[in-house]
N, C-alpha and C positions, 0 to 999 in steps of 0.2 A: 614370519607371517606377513602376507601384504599388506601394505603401509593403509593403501588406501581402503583396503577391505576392514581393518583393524578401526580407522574410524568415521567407516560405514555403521560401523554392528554399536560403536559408542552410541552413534547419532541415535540410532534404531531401537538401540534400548533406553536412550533415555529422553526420547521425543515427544513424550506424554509425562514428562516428570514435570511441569509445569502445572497440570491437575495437581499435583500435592502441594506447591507450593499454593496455589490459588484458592487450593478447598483451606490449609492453614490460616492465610493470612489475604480474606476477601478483600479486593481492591478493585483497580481500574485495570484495562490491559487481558488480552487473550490469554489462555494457559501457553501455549506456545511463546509468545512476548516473553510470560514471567518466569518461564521454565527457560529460555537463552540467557535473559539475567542473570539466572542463578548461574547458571553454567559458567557463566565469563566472571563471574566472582571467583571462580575457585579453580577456570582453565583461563586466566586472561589473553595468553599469547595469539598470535596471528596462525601461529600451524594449529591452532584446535579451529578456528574460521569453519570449517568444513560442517565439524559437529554441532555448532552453533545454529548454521543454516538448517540442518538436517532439523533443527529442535524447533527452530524460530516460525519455519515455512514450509511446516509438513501437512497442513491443509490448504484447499485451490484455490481459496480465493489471495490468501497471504503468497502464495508460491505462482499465481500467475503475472503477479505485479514486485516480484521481487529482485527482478533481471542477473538473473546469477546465469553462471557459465552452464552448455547445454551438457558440461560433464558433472554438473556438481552432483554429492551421493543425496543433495535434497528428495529429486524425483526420483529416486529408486524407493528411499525410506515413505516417501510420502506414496508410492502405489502398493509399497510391501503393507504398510499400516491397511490402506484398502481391502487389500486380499485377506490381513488377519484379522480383519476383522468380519469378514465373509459377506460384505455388499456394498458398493460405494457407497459413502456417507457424505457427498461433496456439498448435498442437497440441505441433508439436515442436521448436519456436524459443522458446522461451515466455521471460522477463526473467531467471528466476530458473534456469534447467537450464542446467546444465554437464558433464552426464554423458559425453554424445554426442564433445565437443569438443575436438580437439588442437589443443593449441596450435604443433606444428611439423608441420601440413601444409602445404605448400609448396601456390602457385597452380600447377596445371593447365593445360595448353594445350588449350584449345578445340578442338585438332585432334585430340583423343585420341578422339572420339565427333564426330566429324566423320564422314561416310560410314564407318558404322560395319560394314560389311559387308569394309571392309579393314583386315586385322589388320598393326595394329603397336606396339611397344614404347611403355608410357604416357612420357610427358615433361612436367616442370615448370621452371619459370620460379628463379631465384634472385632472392632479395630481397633486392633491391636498389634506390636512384633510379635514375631514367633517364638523369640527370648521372656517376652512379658510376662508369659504366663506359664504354670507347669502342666495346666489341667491337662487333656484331651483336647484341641479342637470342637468341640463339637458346634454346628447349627445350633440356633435359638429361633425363638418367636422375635419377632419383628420389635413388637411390642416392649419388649426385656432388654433392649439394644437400642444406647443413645449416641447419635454421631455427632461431633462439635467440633466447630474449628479451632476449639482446644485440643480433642484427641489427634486433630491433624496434625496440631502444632508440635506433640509430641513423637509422632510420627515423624515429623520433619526434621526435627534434631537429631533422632538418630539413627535417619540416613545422612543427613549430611556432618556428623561426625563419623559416620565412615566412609564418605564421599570425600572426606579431607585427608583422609589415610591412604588413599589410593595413589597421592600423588607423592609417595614419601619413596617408589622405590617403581622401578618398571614393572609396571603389574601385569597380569595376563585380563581379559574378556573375561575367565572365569569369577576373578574376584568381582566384577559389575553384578555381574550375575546372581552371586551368593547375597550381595550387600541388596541388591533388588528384591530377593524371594526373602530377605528377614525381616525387610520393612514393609514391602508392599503386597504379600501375598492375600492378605488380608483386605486390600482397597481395591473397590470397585473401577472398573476401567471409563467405564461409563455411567454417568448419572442422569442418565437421559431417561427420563419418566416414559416416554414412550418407546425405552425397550426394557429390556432384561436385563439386570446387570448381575452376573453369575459368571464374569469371567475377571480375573482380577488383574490391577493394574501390572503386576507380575508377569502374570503369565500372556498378556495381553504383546507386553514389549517384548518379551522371548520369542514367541511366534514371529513377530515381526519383523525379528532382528534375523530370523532363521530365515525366512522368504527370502529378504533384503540382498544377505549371504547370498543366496541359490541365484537369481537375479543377474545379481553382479558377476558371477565366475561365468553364467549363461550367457548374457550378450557381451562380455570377455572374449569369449571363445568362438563367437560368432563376428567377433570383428566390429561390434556395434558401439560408437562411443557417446552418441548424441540420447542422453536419457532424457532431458526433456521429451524428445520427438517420442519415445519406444514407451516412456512411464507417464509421461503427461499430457501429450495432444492427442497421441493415436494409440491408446495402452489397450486395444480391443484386439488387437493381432497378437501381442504379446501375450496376453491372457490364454490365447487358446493356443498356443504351441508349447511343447511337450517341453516345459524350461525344468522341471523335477523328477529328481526319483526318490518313489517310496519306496526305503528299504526295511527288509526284514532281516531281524538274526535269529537265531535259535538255535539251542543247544542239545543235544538229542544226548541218553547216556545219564544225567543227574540221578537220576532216583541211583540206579547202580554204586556212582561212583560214591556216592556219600553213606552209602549204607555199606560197603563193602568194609568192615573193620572189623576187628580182635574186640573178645570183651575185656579184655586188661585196657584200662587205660582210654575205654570207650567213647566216654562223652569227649574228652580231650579231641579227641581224633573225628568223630561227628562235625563238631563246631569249627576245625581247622578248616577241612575235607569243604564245609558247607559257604562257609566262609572266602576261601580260596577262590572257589568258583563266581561268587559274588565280583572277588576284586578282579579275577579273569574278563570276567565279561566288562565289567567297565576300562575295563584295560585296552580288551580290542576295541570298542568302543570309540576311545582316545583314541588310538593307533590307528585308526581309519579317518577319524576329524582332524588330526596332525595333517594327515599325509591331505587332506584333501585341501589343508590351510583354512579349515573352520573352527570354529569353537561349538560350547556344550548347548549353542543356543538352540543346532540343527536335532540335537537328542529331542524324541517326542517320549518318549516310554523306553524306560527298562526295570527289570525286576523279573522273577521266576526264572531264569532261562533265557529272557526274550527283551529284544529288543525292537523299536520303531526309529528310526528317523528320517528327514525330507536332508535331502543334498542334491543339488545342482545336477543338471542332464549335460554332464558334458565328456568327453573324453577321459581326458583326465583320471574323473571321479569313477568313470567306469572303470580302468585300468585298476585305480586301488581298491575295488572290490573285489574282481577277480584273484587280483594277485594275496591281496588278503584272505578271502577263501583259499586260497591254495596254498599260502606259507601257514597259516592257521593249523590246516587241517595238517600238513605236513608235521609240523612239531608235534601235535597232539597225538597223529601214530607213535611217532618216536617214541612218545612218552606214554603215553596210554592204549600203547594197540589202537583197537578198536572202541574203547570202551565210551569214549566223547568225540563227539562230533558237531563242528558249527556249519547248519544250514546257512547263508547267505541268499537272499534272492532281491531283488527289486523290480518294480514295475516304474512304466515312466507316469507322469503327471502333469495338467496343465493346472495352470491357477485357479483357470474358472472349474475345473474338479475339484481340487483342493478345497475353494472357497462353496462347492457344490451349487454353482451356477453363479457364479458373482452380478453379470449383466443382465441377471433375469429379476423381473418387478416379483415373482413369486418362485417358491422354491418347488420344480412339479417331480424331481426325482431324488434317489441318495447315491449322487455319484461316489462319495466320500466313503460310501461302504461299499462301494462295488468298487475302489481300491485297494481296503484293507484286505476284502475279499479274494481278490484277484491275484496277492501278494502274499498270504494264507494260502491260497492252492499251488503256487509257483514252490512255496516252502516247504509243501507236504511231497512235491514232484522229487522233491532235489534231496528229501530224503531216501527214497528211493531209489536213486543215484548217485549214491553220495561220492565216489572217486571219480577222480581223471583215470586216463587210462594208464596213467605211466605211477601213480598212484593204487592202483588194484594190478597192474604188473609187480610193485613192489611188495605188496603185500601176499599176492600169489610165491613169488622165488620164496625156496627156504634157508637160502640161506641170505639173504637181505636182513640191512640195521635191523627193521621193523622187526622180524624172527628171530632174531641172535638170541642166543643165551650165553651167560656170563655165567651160569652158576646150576652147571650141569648135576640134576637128581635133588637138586634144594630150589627152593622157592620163598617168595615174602610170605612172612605169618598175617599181612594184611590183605593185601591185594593178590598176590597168589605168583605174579612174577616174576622169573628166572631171567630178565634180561637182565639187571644191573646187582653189581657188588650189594653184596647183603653185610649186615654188621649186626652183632649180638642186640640183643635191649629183651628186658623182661624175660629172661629165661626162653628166647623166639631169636628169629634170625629176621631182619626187616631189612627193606631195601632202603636208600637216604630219603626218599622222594616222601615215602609212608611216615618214616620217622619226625622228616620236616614239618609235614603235615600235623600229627600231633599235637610239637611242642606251639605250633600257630595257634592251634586250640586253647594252648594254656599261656599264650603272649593275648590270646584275645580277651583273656579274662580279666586282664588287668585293663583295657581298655573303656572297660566298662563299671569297674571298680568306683567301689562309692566311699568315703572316709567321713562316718555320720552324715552329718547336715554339708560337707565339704565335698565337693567334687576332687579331686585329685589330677593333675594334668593330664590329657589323655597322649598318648605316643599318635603318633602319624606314620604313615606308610611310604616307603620313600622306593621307588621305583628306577633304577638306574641300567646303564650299560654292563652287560657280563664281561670285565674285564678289570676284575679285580685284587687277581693273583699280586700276594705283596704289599694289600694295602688294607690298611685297620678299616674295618668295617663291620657294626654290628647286625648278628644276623640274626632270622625268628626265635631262635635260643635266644637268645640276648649274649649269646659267648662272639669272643672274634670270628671273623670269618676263620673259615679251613679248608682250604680247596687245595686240588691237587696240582698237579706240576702242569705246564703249557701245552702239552701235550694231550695232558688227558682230560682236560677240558675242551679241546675243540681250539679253534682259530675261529677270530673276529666274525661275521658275516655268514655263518656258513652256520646249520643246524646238528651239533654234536650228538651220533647215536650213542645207545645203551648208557654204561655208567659215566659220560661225558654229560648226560641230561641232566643229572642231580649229584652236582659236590654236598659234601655235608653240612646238614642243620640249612640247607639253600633251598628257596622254590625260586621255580623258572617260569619264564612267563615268554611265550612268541614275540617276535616284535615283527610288524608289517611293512619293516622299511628294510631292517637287517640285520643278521643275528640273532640274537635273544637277550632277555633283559631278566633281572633278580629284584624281588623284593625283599624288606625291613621293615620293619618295627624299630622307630627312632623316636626321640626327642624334637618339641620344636624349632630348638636353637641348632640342634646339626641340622635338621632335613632345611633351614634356610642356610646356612653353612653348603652345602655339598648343593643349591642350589645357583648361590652366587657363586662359587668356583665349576659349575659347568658340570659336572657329576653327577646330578640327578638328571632322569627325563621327565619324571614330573612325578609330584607329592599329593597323599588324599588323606584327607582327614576323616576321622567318621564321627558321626551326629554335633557337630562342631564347624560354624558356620566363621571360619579365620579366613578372616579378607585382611587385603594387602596380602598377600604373598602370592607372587608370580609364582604361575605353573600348581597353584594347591587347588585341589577340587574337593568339596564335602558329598560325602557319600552316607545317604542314609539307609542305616542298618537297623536290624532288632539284634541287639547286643547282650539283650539282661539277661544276667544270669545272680543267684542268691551268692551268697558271699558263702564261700567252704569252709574247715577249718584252719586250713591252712591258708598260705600263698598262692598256691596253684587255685584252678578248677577244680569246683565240687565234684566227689563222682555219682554214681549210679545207689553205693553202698550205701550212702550218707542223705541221698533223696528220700530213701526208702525208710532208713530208720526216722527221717523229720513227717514222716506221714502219722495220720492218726489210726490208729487200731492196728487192723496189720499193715508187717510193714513192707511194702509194697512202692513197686516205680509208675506212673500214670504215665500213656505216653498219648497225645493227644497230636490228629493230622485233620485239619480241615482246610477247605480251599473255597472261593468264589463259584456258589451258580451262573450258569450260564454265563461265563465272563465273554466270551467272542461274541454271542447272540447282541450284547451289551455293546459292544465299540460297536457291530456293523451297523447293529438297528436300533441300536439304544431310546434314541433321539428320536425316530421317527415315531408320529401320530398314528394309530389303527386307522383302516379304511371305513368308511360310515358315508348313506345316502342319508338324502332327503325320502319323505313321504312319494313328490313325486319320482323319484327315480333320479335325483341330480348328486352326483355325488359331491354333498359338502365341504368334505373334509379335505378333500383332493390339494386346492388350491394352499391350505394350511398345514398337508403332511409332514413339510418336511423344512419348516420354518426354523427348527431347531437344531438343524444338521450344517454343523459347521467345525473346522478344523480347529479353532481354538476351544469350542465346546469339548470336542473329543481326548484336547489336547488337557483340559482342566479335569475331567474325567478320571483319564489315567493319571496324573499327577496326585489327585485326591486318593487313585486307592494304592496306587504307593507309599502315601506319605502313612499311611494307616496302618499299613502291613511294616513298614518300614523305619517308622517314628513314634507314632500312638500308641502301636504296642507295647513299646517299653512301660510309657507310663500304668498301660492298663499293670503289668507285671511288678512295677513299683507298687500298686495300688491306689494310683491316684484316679478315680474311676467317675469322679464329679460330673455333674448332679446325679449319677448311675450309683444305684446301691448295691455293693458287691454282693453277691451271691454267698450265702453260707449253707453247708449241708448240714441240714437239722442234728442236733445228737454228736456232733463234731466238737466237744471243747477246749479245741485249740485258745490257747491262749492269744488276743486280738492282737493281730500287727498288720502294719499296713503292708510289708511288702511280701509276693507270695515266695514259697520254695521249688519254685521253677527255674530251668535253663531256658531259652530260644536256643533251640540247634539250629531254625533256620526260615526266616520269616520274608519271603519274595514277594514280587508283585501281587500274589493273587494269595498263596497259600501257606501255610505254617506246618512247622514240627516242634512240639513242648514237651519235655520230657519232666516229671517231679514228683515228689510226693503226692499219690492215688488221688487222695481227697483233694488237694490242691487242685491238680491238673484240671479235676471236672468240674470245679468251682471256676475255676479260670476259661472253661468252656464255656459257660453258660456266660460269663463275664463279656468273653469276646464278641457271644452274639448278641445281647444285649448294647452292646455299644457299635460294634458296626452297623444293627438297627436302627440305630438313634443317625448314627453318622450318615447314615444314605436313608434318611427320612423314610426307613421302612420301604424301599426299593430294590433292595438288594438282598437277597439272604446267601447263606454258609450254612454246608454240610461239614460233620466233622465225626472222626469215631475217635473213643478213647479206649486204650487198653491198661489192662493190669498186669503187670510182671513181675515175679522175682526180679531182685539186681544184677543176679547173677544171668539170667535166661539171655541167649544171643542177641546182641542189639539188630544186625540184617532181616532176623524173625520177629524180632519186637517191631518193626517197620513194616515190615512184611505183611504181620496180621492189623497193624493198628489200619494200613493203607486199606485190607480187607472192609474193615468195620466202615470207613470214609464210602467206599466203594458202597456199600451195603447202605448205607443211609443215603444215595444219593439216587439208588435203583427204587429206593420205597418211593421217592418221590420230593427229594432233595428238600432241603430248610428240615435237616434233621438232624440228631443226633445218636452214634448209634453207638452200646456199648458193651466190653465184656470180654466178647468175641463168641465163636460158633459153638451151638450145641447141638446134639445130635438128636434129630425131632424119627422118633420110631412107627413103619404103617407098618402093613399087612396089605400083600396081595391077597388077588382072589383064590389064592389056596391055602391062606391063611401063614404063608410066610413073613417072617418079619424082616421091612427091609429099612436100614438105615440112610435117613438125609440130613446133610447139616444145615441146618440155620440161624438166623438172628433175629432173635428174638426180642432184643431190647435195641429198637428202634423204634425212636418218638421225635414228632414234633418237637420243638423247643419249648413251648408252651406245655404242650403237655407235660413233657418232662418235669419242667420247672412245678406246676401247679400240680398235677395228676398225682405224678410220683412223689416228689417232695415234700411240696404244701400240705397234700390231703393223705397220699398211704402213709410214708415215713412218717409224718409228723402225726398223724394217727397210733402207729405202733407205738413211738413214743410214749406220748400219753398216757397211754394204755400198760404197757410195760414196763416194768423194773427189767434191764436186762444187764444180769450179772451172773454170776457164780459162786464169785468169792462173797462169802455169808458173812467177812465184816466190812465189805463195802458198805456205805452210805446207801441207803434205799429210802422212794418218797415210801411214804407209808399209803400214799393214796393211788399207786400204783397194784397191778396184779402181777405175781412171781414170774418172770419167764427166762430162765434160763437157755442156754445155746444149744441144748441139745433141743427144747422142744421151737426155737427159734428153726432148725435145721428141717424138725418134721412137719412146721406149719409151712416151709417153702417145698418140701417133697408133697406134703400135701396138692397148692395149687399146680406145683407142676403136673401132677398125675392129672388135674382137671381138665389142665388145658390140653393135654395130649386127650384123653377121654371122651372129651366133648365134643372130638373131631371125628372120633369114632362110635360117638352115640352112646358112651359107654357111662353113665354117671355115677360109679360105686364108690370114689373118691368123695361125692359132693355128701355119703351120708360116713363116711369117715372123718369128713372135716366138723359133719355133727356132731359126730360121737368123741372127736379131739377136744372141740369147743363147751361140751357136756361136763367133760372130766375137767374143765377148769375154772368149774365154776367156784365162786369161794363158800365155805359153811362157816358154820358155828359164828365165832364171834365177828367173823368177817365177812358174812354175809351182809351186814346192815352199812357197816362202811365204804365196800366194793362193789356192794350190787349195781348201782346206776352205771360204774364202769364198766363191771360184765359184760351188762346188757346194751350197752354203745358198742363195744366192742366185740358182740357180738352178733348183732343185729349189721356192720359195719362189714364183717367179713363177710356172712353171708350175702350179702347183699350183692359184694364185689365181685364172690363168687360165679354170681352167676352171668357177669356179662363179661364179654372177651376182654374189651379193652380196660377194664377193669381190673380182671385176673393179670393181666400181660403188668399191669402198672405195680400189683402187689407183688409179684415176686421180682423185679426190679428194686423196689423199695427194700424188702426182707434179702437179697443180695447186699444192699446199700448197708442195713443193717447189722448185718452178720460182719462186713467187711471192719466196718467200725467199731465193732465190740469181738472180732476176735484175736489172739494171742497167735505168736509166733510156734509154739509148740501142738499147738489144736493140729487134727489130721485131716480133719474133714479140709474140700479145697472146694 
């Protein structure tokens, strides 16, 4: 990495670490002053001078009287800071003003001016590390949140006992990084009473540090060395010339690839499949910031498939996007046909875009979304283009790598092809690639392995050169490596077809410099091991924030899965029998509304006149629209999808009271009987025992409510499955039900799956339509269905069979079968009542007649009867009434019936 780019990005990230030290321990002296102090405490030597400057004199008035050389990386960090922060601040940020400044304002959530056109109570964050606490994140009232320059104090120590760790071994930028977002995510970047402060001092220096980067490689390559003159006297030229590109990735193919498995062995293989993809794409990721010599500061977003990031407009940088588009795509035929594909596109950028008008006294457009925008259409183009031409020449010849087959009239029992060596497993023939994949499934279970109150150490991922042959090396099995002879793996450099792609129990990964690279599953002490001996190209940890170790990046995942009875991964068999009543697999898919509509226009203010005709709002549309806002944004709902959720599936769901389905007496635990197969940027797939799963639906939007201050909702549909029924089709239909609650009109839930709703033409033919019929609201759901039918029948009903069950006495008998004909009943209504037909509504009379109680039980049952009867009818007769009782009497049946009953 370049020397001096290296402690450029120090400078840049921790040029504003002087606010912590300042807000801890109030004195004399700028933050800048007491943030170079610290610095030179703990880097005293002359070669850290640079980063010093960068800390000491990264505002104008300190850095116009500080006579440093006109190369120093001062004025790059001191205009990068400008731009990230989206307006010059020279005026009213100035080294020496403190007027403005509280020291206990608490950081802001970004979702308090998030579509600002829906009001709701502001909320802030408690300061605190991200290790502090186990809850959820969530926003508070202002009110409920104390800030003190004791909690800073404590903030301060530890970062700076692992600011002292850093200097124990050659670390990478990454570890600043990770040691930055544990301590500082949490603190406000600015405590300026007269702005906003909802970007944190975090994420504040990351942005900055990414500019900085882009900056520096741009007038680099432009010959330019005097940054004074380009960042500090005359930085209005530089601002508007194209010095960035926004890039897009995206990966077209996921839904396929991950759902494409055998039911033996299913979940295992889900979780690998889903998982893999995950570490691929941070892979390329890396593989393209290597190659361009930047680090993870330039990453804006990743997660689902997709990534964002800003890198430098220069040659270079172009070069290794192409080339990585092309060697990308290259492996991924080899290996996967057709089946994935990474879009690649960039648009260029100027700062004053970026910063969406930086030199302007008000902000009058959203340039910032007419980038994402522009780089979204470029990504949508380039999928419908997806090969070179020497790339669809090869996939055209039949007899190219791409087409070969190895294993002529046999195919994988997973994936289906015949290009590589197949080997026995499970009474099936798999190819190694499927296989691998698997056993990753069930390495990743132990990753996430909990031993009581005791975490257990988790393995780390160790990502190295394919050039193994010969040498002890543990692989996703945990057995030694097993590859085959030099020959039939391929030569160095060069992309090995068919059964060269996958040695055994090995996954492969593209590399964008040369060759290809293999992953593990290791221990901490080798993957530093085989780091100091030059072996590794670099190690990731997941949900495990280990600083000091060069080349380790922490990746957050949703990991959780319940503990099986064995060693391995729970499966399918074992969800279904931990369910209540029958027993049954939930499979639950929801994802983000409108999430694009969100990055473009999120931020921006509706348009609104004056009485006379002056458009008010004009001037304040777009006050909110800025790159580190968007960049806090995405950060927050990845951390959600990507972090939070475990604990919601742990059950730690504070202050949120988890969800219970009425008439469910499971015995109380906090953590559910859930897997995550695979929880990305925006969207989830949860597999578990029935009742669970929908408990844990309602769970999840309940606290992603909380978590975006009621500005965001989630669609989600749940299904019911045998264990046995095909996982591809359990995806399949659950994705249906997702789809179906988002057509009704999204922020819904929809379940079950489709029934067949019966008309009549006008010739009296009966013709059949399917639909979905249990789609509600969340609220609804929750209250409608729940609170008021279910827990109505309840009450109301003793529901059993077995005559020496425990029965209330203040209950009315209803056994399953008449449980079966009071939901044939409403169904008949609701179909009836579309057709005008109400014979049903005096059959529900004459059902409700025969049950009423005599003799001696009249006098103890009647008020119940008659609730419960006056109840039905009642419901009877309005739609959204009817539609919530047989939802509930489904709910019902599901939970009191037996695996032997035939009724389905």
């Amino acid at each position: 990495m370049d020397a001096y780019y290296q402690k450029l990005v120090y400078g840049a990230l921790l040029h504003d670490i002087g606010k912590l030290v300042q807000r801890a321990d109030p004195g004399e002296g700028s933050h800048g002053d007491r943030g170079a102090v610290f610095f030179r405490k703990h880097f005293p030597g002359d070669e850290w001078q640079d980063v010093e400057d960068c800390i000491c004199f990264h505002h104008a008035e300190a850095l116009r009287n500080a006579q440093l050389n006109n190369n120093s990386p001062a004025y790059i960090v001191y205009e990068a800071d400008n731009i990230a922060a989206g307006a010059d601040r020279r005026r009213r940020d100035a080294a020496g003003s403190h007027g403005l400044f509280r020291r206990d304002m608490p950081l802001y959530s970004v979702f308090n001016v998030f579509r600002p056109e829906m009001v709701a109570e502001e909320t802030v964050f408690r300061l605190e590390t991200m290790a502090e606490s186990g809850r959820i994140n969530f926003p508070e009232k202002a009110s409920s949140v104390e800030i003190s320059p004791l909690k800073y104090s404590y903030l301060l120590q530890a970062f700076e006992k692992g600011f002292r760790e850093l200097q124990a071994a050659s670390d990478s930028l990454e570890s600043l990084l990770k040691l930055l977002e544990a301590c500082l995510v949490n603190v406000p970047s600015s405590t300026n009473s007269a702005e906003t402060a909802d970007i944190s001092l975090y994420n504040h220096s990351k942005i900055t540090a990414m500019v900085a980067g882009c900056l520096y490689y741009y007038l680099l390559e432009k010959g330019v060395g005097n940054y004074r003159e380009a960042c500090f006297t005359q930085p209005e030229k530089l601002r508007q010339e194209k010095a960035m590109l926004l890039v897009s990735g995206d990966v077209s193919g996921i839904q396929k690839f991950i759902y494409t498995v055998s039911s033996k062995g299913a979940l295992k293989s889900l979780r690998g499949r889903s998982f893999y993809l995950e570490i691929f794409l941070e892979h390329v990721i890396d593989e393209i910031l290597e190659s361009c010599g930047l680090c993870r500061a330039n990453l804006l977003y990743s997660g689902g498939g997709h990534f964002y990031m800003v890198l430098p407009n220069t040659e270079r940088v172009r070069a290794v996007l192409e080339t990585a588009k092309e060697r990308v795509n290259d492996w991924l035929m080899d290996t996967y046909s057709t089946d994935l594909y990474l879009a690649l596109s960039f648009v260029e950028a100027s700062a004053g875009e970026l910063a969406n008008g930086l030199d302007r006294e008000q902000k009058t457009g959203n340039m910032l979304g007419e980038l994402f925008h522009r780089v979204s259409k470029s990504n949508s183009l380039n999928k419908l283009q997806r090969y070179s031409p020497r790339q669809l020449a090869e996939l055209i010849e039949p007899g190219s790598a791409v087409n070969g087959s190895l294993e002529d009239g046999r195919e994988c029992a997973v994936c289906g092809s015949s290009r590589f060596r197949l080997e026995p497993w499970e009474n099936s023939m798999i190819c190694p690639n499927c296989l691998a994949l698997f056993k990753a499934g069930d390495k990743l279970a132990r990753v996430a392995r909990r031993a009581g109150d005791r975490i257990e150490e988790r393995p780390v991922i160790v990502v190295r050169q394919d050039n193994l042959s010969g040498s002890n090396f543990t692989s996703m099995s945990g057995t030694d490596h097993v590859g085959g002879d030099a020959d039939d793996r391929g030569t160095a450099g060069t992309v090995a077809p068919n059964d060269a792609v996958c040695a055994k129990d090995i996954l492969f990964l593209p590399s964008v410099r040369d060759g290809r690279v293999c992953l593990s599953f290791t221990d901490l002490g080798t993957a530093e091991k085989l780091l100091q001996q030059g072996q590794a190209r670099r190690v990731y940890s997941v949900n495990s924030l280990l600083t000091g170790q060069n080349y380790m990046t922490n990746l957050w995942a949703g990991t959780y899965n319940v503990a099986g009875d064995g060693e391995g991964l729970v499966d399918f068999a074992t969800l279904a029998q931990r369910s209540y009543g029958i027993r049954r697999v939930g499979v639950l898919r929801a994802d983000v509304d409108n999430l694009g509509a969100a990055f473009m226009n999120g931020f921006v203010m509706p348009a609104g006149t004056t009485e006379d005709g002056w458009d008010q709002s004009r001037a304040e549309r777009f006050r909110y629209v800025s790159l580190s806002r968007s960049a806090t944004l995405s950060y927050s709902l990845s951390m959600f999808f990507k972090h939070e959720i475990n604990k919601l599936c742990q059950g730690r769901t504070e202050p949120i009271t988890p969800f219970k389905i009425q008439g469910c007496n499971k015995k109380e635990g906090a953590e559910r009987n859930v897997v995550i197969v695979y929880a990305g940027g925006d969207d989830v797939f949860i597999v578990g025992a029935w009742d669970e799963v929908i408990e844990l639906a309602v769970d999840l939007n309940e606290a992603f409510r909380k978590f975006t201050n009621g500005k965001m909702t989630i669609s989600a549909g749940v299904g019911i499955f045998h264990s046995s029924f095909p996982v591809n089709r359990m995806a399949e239909l659950t994705g249906e039900l997702e789809q179906a609650a988002k057509a009704a009109g999204k922020n819904r839930i929809a379940l079950f799956g489709q029934e067949m709703e019966y008309l009549e033409d006008e010739q009296g033919n009966k013709l059949a339509k399917p639909v979905f019929r249990h789609v509600y609201l969340w609220d609804d759901f929750r209250r409608g269905v729940c609170d008021e039918k279910l827990a109505g029948l309840l009450r109301w009903f003793n529901i059993s069979d077995n005559r020496d069950a425990q029965k209330d006495p203040g209950k009315l008998e209803c056994g399953m079968s008449r449980l079966y004909k009071l939901l044939t009943l409403f169904r008949g209504m609701e179909d009836g009542w579309k057709k005008e037909k109400r014979l049903e509504l005096a059959r529900l009379a004459y059902f409700l007649g025969r049950m009423e109680p005599a003799g001696e039980d009249r006098e103890r049952l009647g008020g119940v009867y008659r609730e419960m009867k006056q109840a039905l009818h009642g419901w009877a007769m309005e739609e959204k009434d009817r539609r919530e009782v047989i939802t509930a009497l489904n709910l019902l049946i599901y939970l009191n019936r037996k695996e032997d009953e035939e009724h389905e």
